[in-house]
LOTOR-966954 format. One record per residue (C-alpha): residue number from 1; x, y, z; residue in three letters. Coordinates in nm, 2 decimals, decimal comma. Layout:
BEGIN
+-----+--------+--------+--------+-----+
|   n |      u |      v |      w | res |
+-----+--------+--------+--------+-----+
| NUM |      X |      Y |      Z | ala |
...
+-----+--------+--------+--------+-----+
//
This chain:
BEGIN
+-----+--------+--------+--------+-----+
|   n |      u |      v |      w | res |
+-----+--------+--------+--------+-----+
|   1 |   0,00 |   0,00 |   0,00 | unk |
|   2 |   0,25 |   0,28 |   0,08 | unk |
|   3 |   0,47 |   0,19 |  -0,22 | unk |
|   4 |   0,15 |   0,20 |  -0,47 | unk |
|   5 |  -0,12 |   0,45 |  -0,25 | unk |
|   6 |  -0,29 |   0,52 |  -0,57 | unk |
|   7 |  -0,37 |   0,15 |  -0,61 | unk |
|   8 |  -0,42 |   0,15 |  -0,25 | unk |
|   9 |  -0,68 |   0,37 |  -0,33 | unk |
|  10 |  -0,90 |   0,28 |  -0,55 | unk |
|  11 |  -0,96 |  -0,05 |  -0,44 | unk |
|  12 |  -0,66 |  -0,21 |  -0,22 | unk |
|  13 |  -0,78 |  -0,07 |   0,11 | unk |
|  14 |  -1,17 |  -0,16 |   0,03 | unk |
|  15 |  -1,04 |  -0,50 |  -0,03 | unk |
|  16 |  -0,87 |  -0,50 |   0,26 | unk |
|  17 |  -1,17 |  -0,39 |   0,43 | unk |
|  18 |  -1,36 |  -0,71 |   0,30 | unk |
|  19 |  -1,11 |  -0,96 |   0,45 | unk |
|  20 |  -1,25 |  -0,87 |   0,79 | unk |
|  21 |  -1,61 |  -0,84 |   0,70 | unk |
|  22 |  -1,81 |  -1,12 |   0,92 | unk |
|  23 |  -1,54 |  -1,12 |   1,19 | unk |
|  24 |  -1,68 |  -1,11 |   1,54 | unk |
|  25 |  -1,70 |  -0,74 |   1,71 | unk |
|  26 |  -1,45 |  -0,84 |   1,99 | unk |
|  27 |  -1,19 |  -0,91 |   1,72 | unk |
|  28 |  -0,93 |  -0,62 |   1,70 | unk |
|  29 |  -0,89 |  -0,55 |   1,32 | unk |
|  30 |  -0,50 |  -0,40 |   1,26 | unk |
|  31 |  -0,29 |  -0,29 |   0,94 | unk |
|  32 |   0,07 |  -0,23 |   0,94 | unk |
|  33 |   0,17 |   0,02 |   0,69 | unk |
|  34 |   0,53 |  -0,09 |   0,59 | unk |
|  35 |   0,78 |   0,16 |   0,42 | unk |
|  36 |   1,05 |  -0,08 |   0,34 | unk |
|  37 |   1,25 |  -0,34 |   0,50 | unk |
|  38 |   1,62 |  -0,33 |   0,55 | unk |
|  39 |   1,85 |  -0,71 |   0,46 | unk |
|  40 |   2,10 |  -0,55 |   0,64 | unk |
|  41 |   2,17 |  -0,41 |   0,93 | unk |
|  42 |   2,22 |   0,00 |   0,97 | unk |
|  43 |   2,25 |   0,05 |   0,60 | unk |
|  44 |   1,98 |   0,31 |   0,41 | unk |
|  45 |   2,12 |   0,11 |   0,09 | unk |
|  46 |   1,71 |  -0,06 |   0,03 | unk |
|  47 |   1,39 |   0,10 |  -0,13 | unk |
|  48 |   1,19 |   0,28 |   0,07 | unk |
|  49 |   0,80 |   0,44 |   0,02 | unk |
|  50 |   0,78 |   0,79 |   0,03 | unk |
|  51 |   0,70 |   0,87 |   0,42 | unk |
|  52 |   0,43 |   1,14 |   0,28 | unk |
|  53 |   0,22 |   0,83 |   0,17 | unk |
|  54 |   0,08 |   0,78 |   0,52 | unk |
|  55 |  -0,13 |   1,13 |   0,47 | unk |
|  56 |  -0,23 |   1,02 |   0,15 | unk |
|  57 |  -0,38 |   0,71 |   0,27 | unk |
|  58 |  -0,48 |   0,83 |   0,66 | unk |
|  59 |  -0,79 |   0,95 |   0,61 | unk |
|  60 |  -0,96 |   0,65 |   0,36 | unk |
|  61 |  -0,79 |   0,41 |   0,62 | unk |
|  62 |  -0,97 |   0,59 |   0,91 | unk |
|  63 |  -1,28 |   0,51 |   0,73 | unk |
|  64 |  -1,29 |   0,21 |   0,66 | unk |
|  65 |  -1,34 |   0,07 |   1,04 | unk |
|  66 |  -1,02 |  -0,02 |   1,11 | unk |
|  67 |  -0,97 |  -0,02 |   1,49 | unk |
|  68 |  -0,55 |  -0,02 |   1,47 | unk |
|  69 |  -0,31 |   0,12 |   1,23 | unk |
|  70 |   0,11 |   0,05 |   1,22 | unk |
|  71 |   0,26 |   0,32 |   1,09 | unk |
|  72 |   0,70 |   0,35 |   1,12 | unk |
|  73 |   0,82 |   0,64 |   1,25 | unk |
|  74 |   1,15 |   0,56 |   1,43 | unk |
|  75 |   1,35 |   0,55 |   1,09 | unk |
|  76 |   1,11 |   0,80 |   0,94 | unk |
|  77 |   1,09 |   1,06 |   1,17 | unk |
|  78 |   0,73 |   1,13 |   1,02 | unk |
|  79 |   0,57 |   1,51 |   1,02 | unk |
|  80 |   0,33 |   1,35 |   1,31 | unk |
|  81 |   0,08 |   1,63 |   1,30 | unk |
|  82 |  -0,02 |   1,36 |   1,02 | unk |
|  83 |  -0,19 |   1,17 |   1,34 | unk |
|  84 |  -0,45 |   1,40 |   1,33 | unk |
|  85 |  -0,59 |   1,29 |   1,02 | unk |
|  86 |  -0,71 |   0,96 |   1,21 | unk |
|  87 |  -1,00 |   1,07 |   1,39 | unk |
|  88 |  -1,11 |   0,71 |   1,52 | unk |
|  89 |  -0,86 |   0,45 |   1,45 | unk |
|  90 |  -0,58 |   0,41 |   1,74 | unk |
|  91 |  -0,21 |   0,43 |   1,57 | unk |
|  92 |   0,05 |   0,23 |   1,68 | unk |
|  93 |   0,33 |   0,46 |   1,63 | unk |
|  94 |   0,70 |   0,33 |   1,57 | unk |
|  95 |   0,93 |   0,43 |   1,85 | unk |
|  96 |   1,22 |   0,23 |   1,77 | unk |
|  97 |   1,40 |   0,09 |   1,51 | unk |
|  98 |   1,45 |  -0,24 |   1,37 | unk |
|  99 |   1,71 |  -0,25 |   1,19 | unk |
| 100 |   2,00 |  -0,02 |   1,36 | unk |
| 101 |   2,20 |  -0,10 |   1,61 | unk |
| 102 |   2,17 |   0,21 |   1,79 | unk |
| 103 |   1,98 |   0,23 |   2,09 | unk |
| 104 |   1,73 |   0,43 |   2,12 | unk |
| 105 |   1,72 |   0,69 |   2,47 | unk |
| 106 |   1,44 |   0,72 |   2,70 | unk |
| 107 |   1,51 |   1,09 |   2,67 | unk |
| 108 |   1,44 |   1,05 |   2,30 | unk |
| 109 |   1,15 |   0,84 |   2,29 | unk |
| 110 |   0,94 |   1,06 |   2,54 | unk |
| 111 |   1,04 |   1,35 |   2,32 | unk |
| 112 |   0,87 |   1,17 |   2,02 | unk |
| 113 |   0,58 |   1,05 |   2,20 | unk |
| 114 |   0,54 |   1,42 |   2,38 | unk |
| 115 |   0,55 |   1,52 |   2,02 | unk |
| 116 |   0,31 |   1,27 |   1,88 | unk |
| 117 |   0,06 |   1,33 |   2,19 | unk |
| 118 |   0,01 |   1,71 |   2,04 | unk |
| 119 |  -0,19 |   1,52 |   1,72 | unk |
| 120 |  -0,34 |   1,22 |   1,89 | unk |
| 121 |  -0,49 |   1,18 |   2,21 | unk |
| 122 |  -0,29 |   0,89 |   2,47 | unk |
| 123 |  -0,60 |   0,68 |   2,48 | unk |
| 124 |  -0,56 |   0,61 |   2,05 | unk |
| 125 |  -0,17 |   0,60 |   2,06 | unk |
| 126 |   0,02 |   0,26 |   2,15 | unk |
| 127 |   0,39 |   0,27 |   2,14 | unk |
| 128 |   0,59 |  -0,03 |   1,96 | unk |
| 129 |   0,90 |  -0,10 |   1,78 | unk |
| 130 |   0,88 |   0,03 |   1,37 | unk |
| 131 |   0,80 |  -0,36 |   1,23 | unk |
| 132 |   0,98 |  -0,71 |   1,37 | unk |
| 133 |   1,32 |  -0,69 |   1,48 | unk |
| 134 |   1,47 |  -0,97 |   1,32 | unk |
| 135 |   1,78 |  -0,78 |   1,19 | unk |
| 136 |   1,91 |  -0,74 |   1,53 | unk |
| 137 |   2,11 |  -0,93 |   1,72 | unk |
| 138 |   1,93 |  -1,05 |   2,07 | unk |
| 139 |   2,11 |  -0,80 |   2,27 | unk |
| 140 |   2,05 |  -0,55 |   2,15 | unk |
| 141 |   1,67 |  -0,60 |   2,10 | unk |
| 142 |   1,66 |  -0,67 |   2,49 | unk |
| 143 |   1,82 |  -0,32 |   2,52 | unk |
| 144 |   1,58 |  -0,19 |   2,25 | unk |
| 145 |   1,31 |  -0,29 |   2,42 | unk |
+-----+--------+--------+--------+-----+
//
């Protein structure tokens, strides 16, 4: 979706939509919105979707009765006032990257989520790492997380 949002568009996310159709009402229905995944560790050497996708797509996604959307913003360091374009779905916002070995600081994660909390109120934001960490070597991920 975020590498093809005009596809995404006009019928991707209504078929997404579908797949959940008949599920029952206690089910939590999520979507990860993906902007590329690194084969190697702290490199920016891979293709990536253009981070200004996730407005494009925001407001049909908070539409569609989603109750959850992933979107990365550790490596992206997104414009987050783009939070305010959901206006029911909960984001589960990125807060640390999967595939560098730096670790992230307290300091620097409450500054992001202080930031993020200006667009999004705390009950519809849910912190999490970017998307898997299988890049990263197990000690680091413990420190990570």
């Amino acid at each position: 979706m975020m590498r093809y949002p005009d596809a995404a568009l006009k019928y991707g996310l209504d078929n997404l939509a579908r797949c959940f159709e008949g599920l029952p009402a206690d089910v939590t229905k999520v979507i990860h919105l993906c902007c590329g995944y690194p084969d190697k560790l702290d490199t920016d050497e891979y293709p990536k979707a253009p981070k200004t996708n996730y407005n494009i797509l925001a407001p049909k996604i908070d539409s569609l009765g989603f109750h959850e959307v992933s979107i990365e913003d550790a490596e992206a360091k997104n414009d987050l006032s783009l939070l305010s374009l959901f206006k029911k779905t909960k984001v589960i916002l990125g807060t640390v990257t999967v595939a560098r070995s730096k670790i992230e600081t307290k300091d620097d994660i409450r500054a992001r989520v202080s930031e993020a909390l200006k667009y999004i109120p705390s009950a519809r934001l849910i912190l999490a790492p970017d998307c898997g960490l299988g890049m990263l070597p197990v000690s680091i991920i413990k420190e990570k997380l």
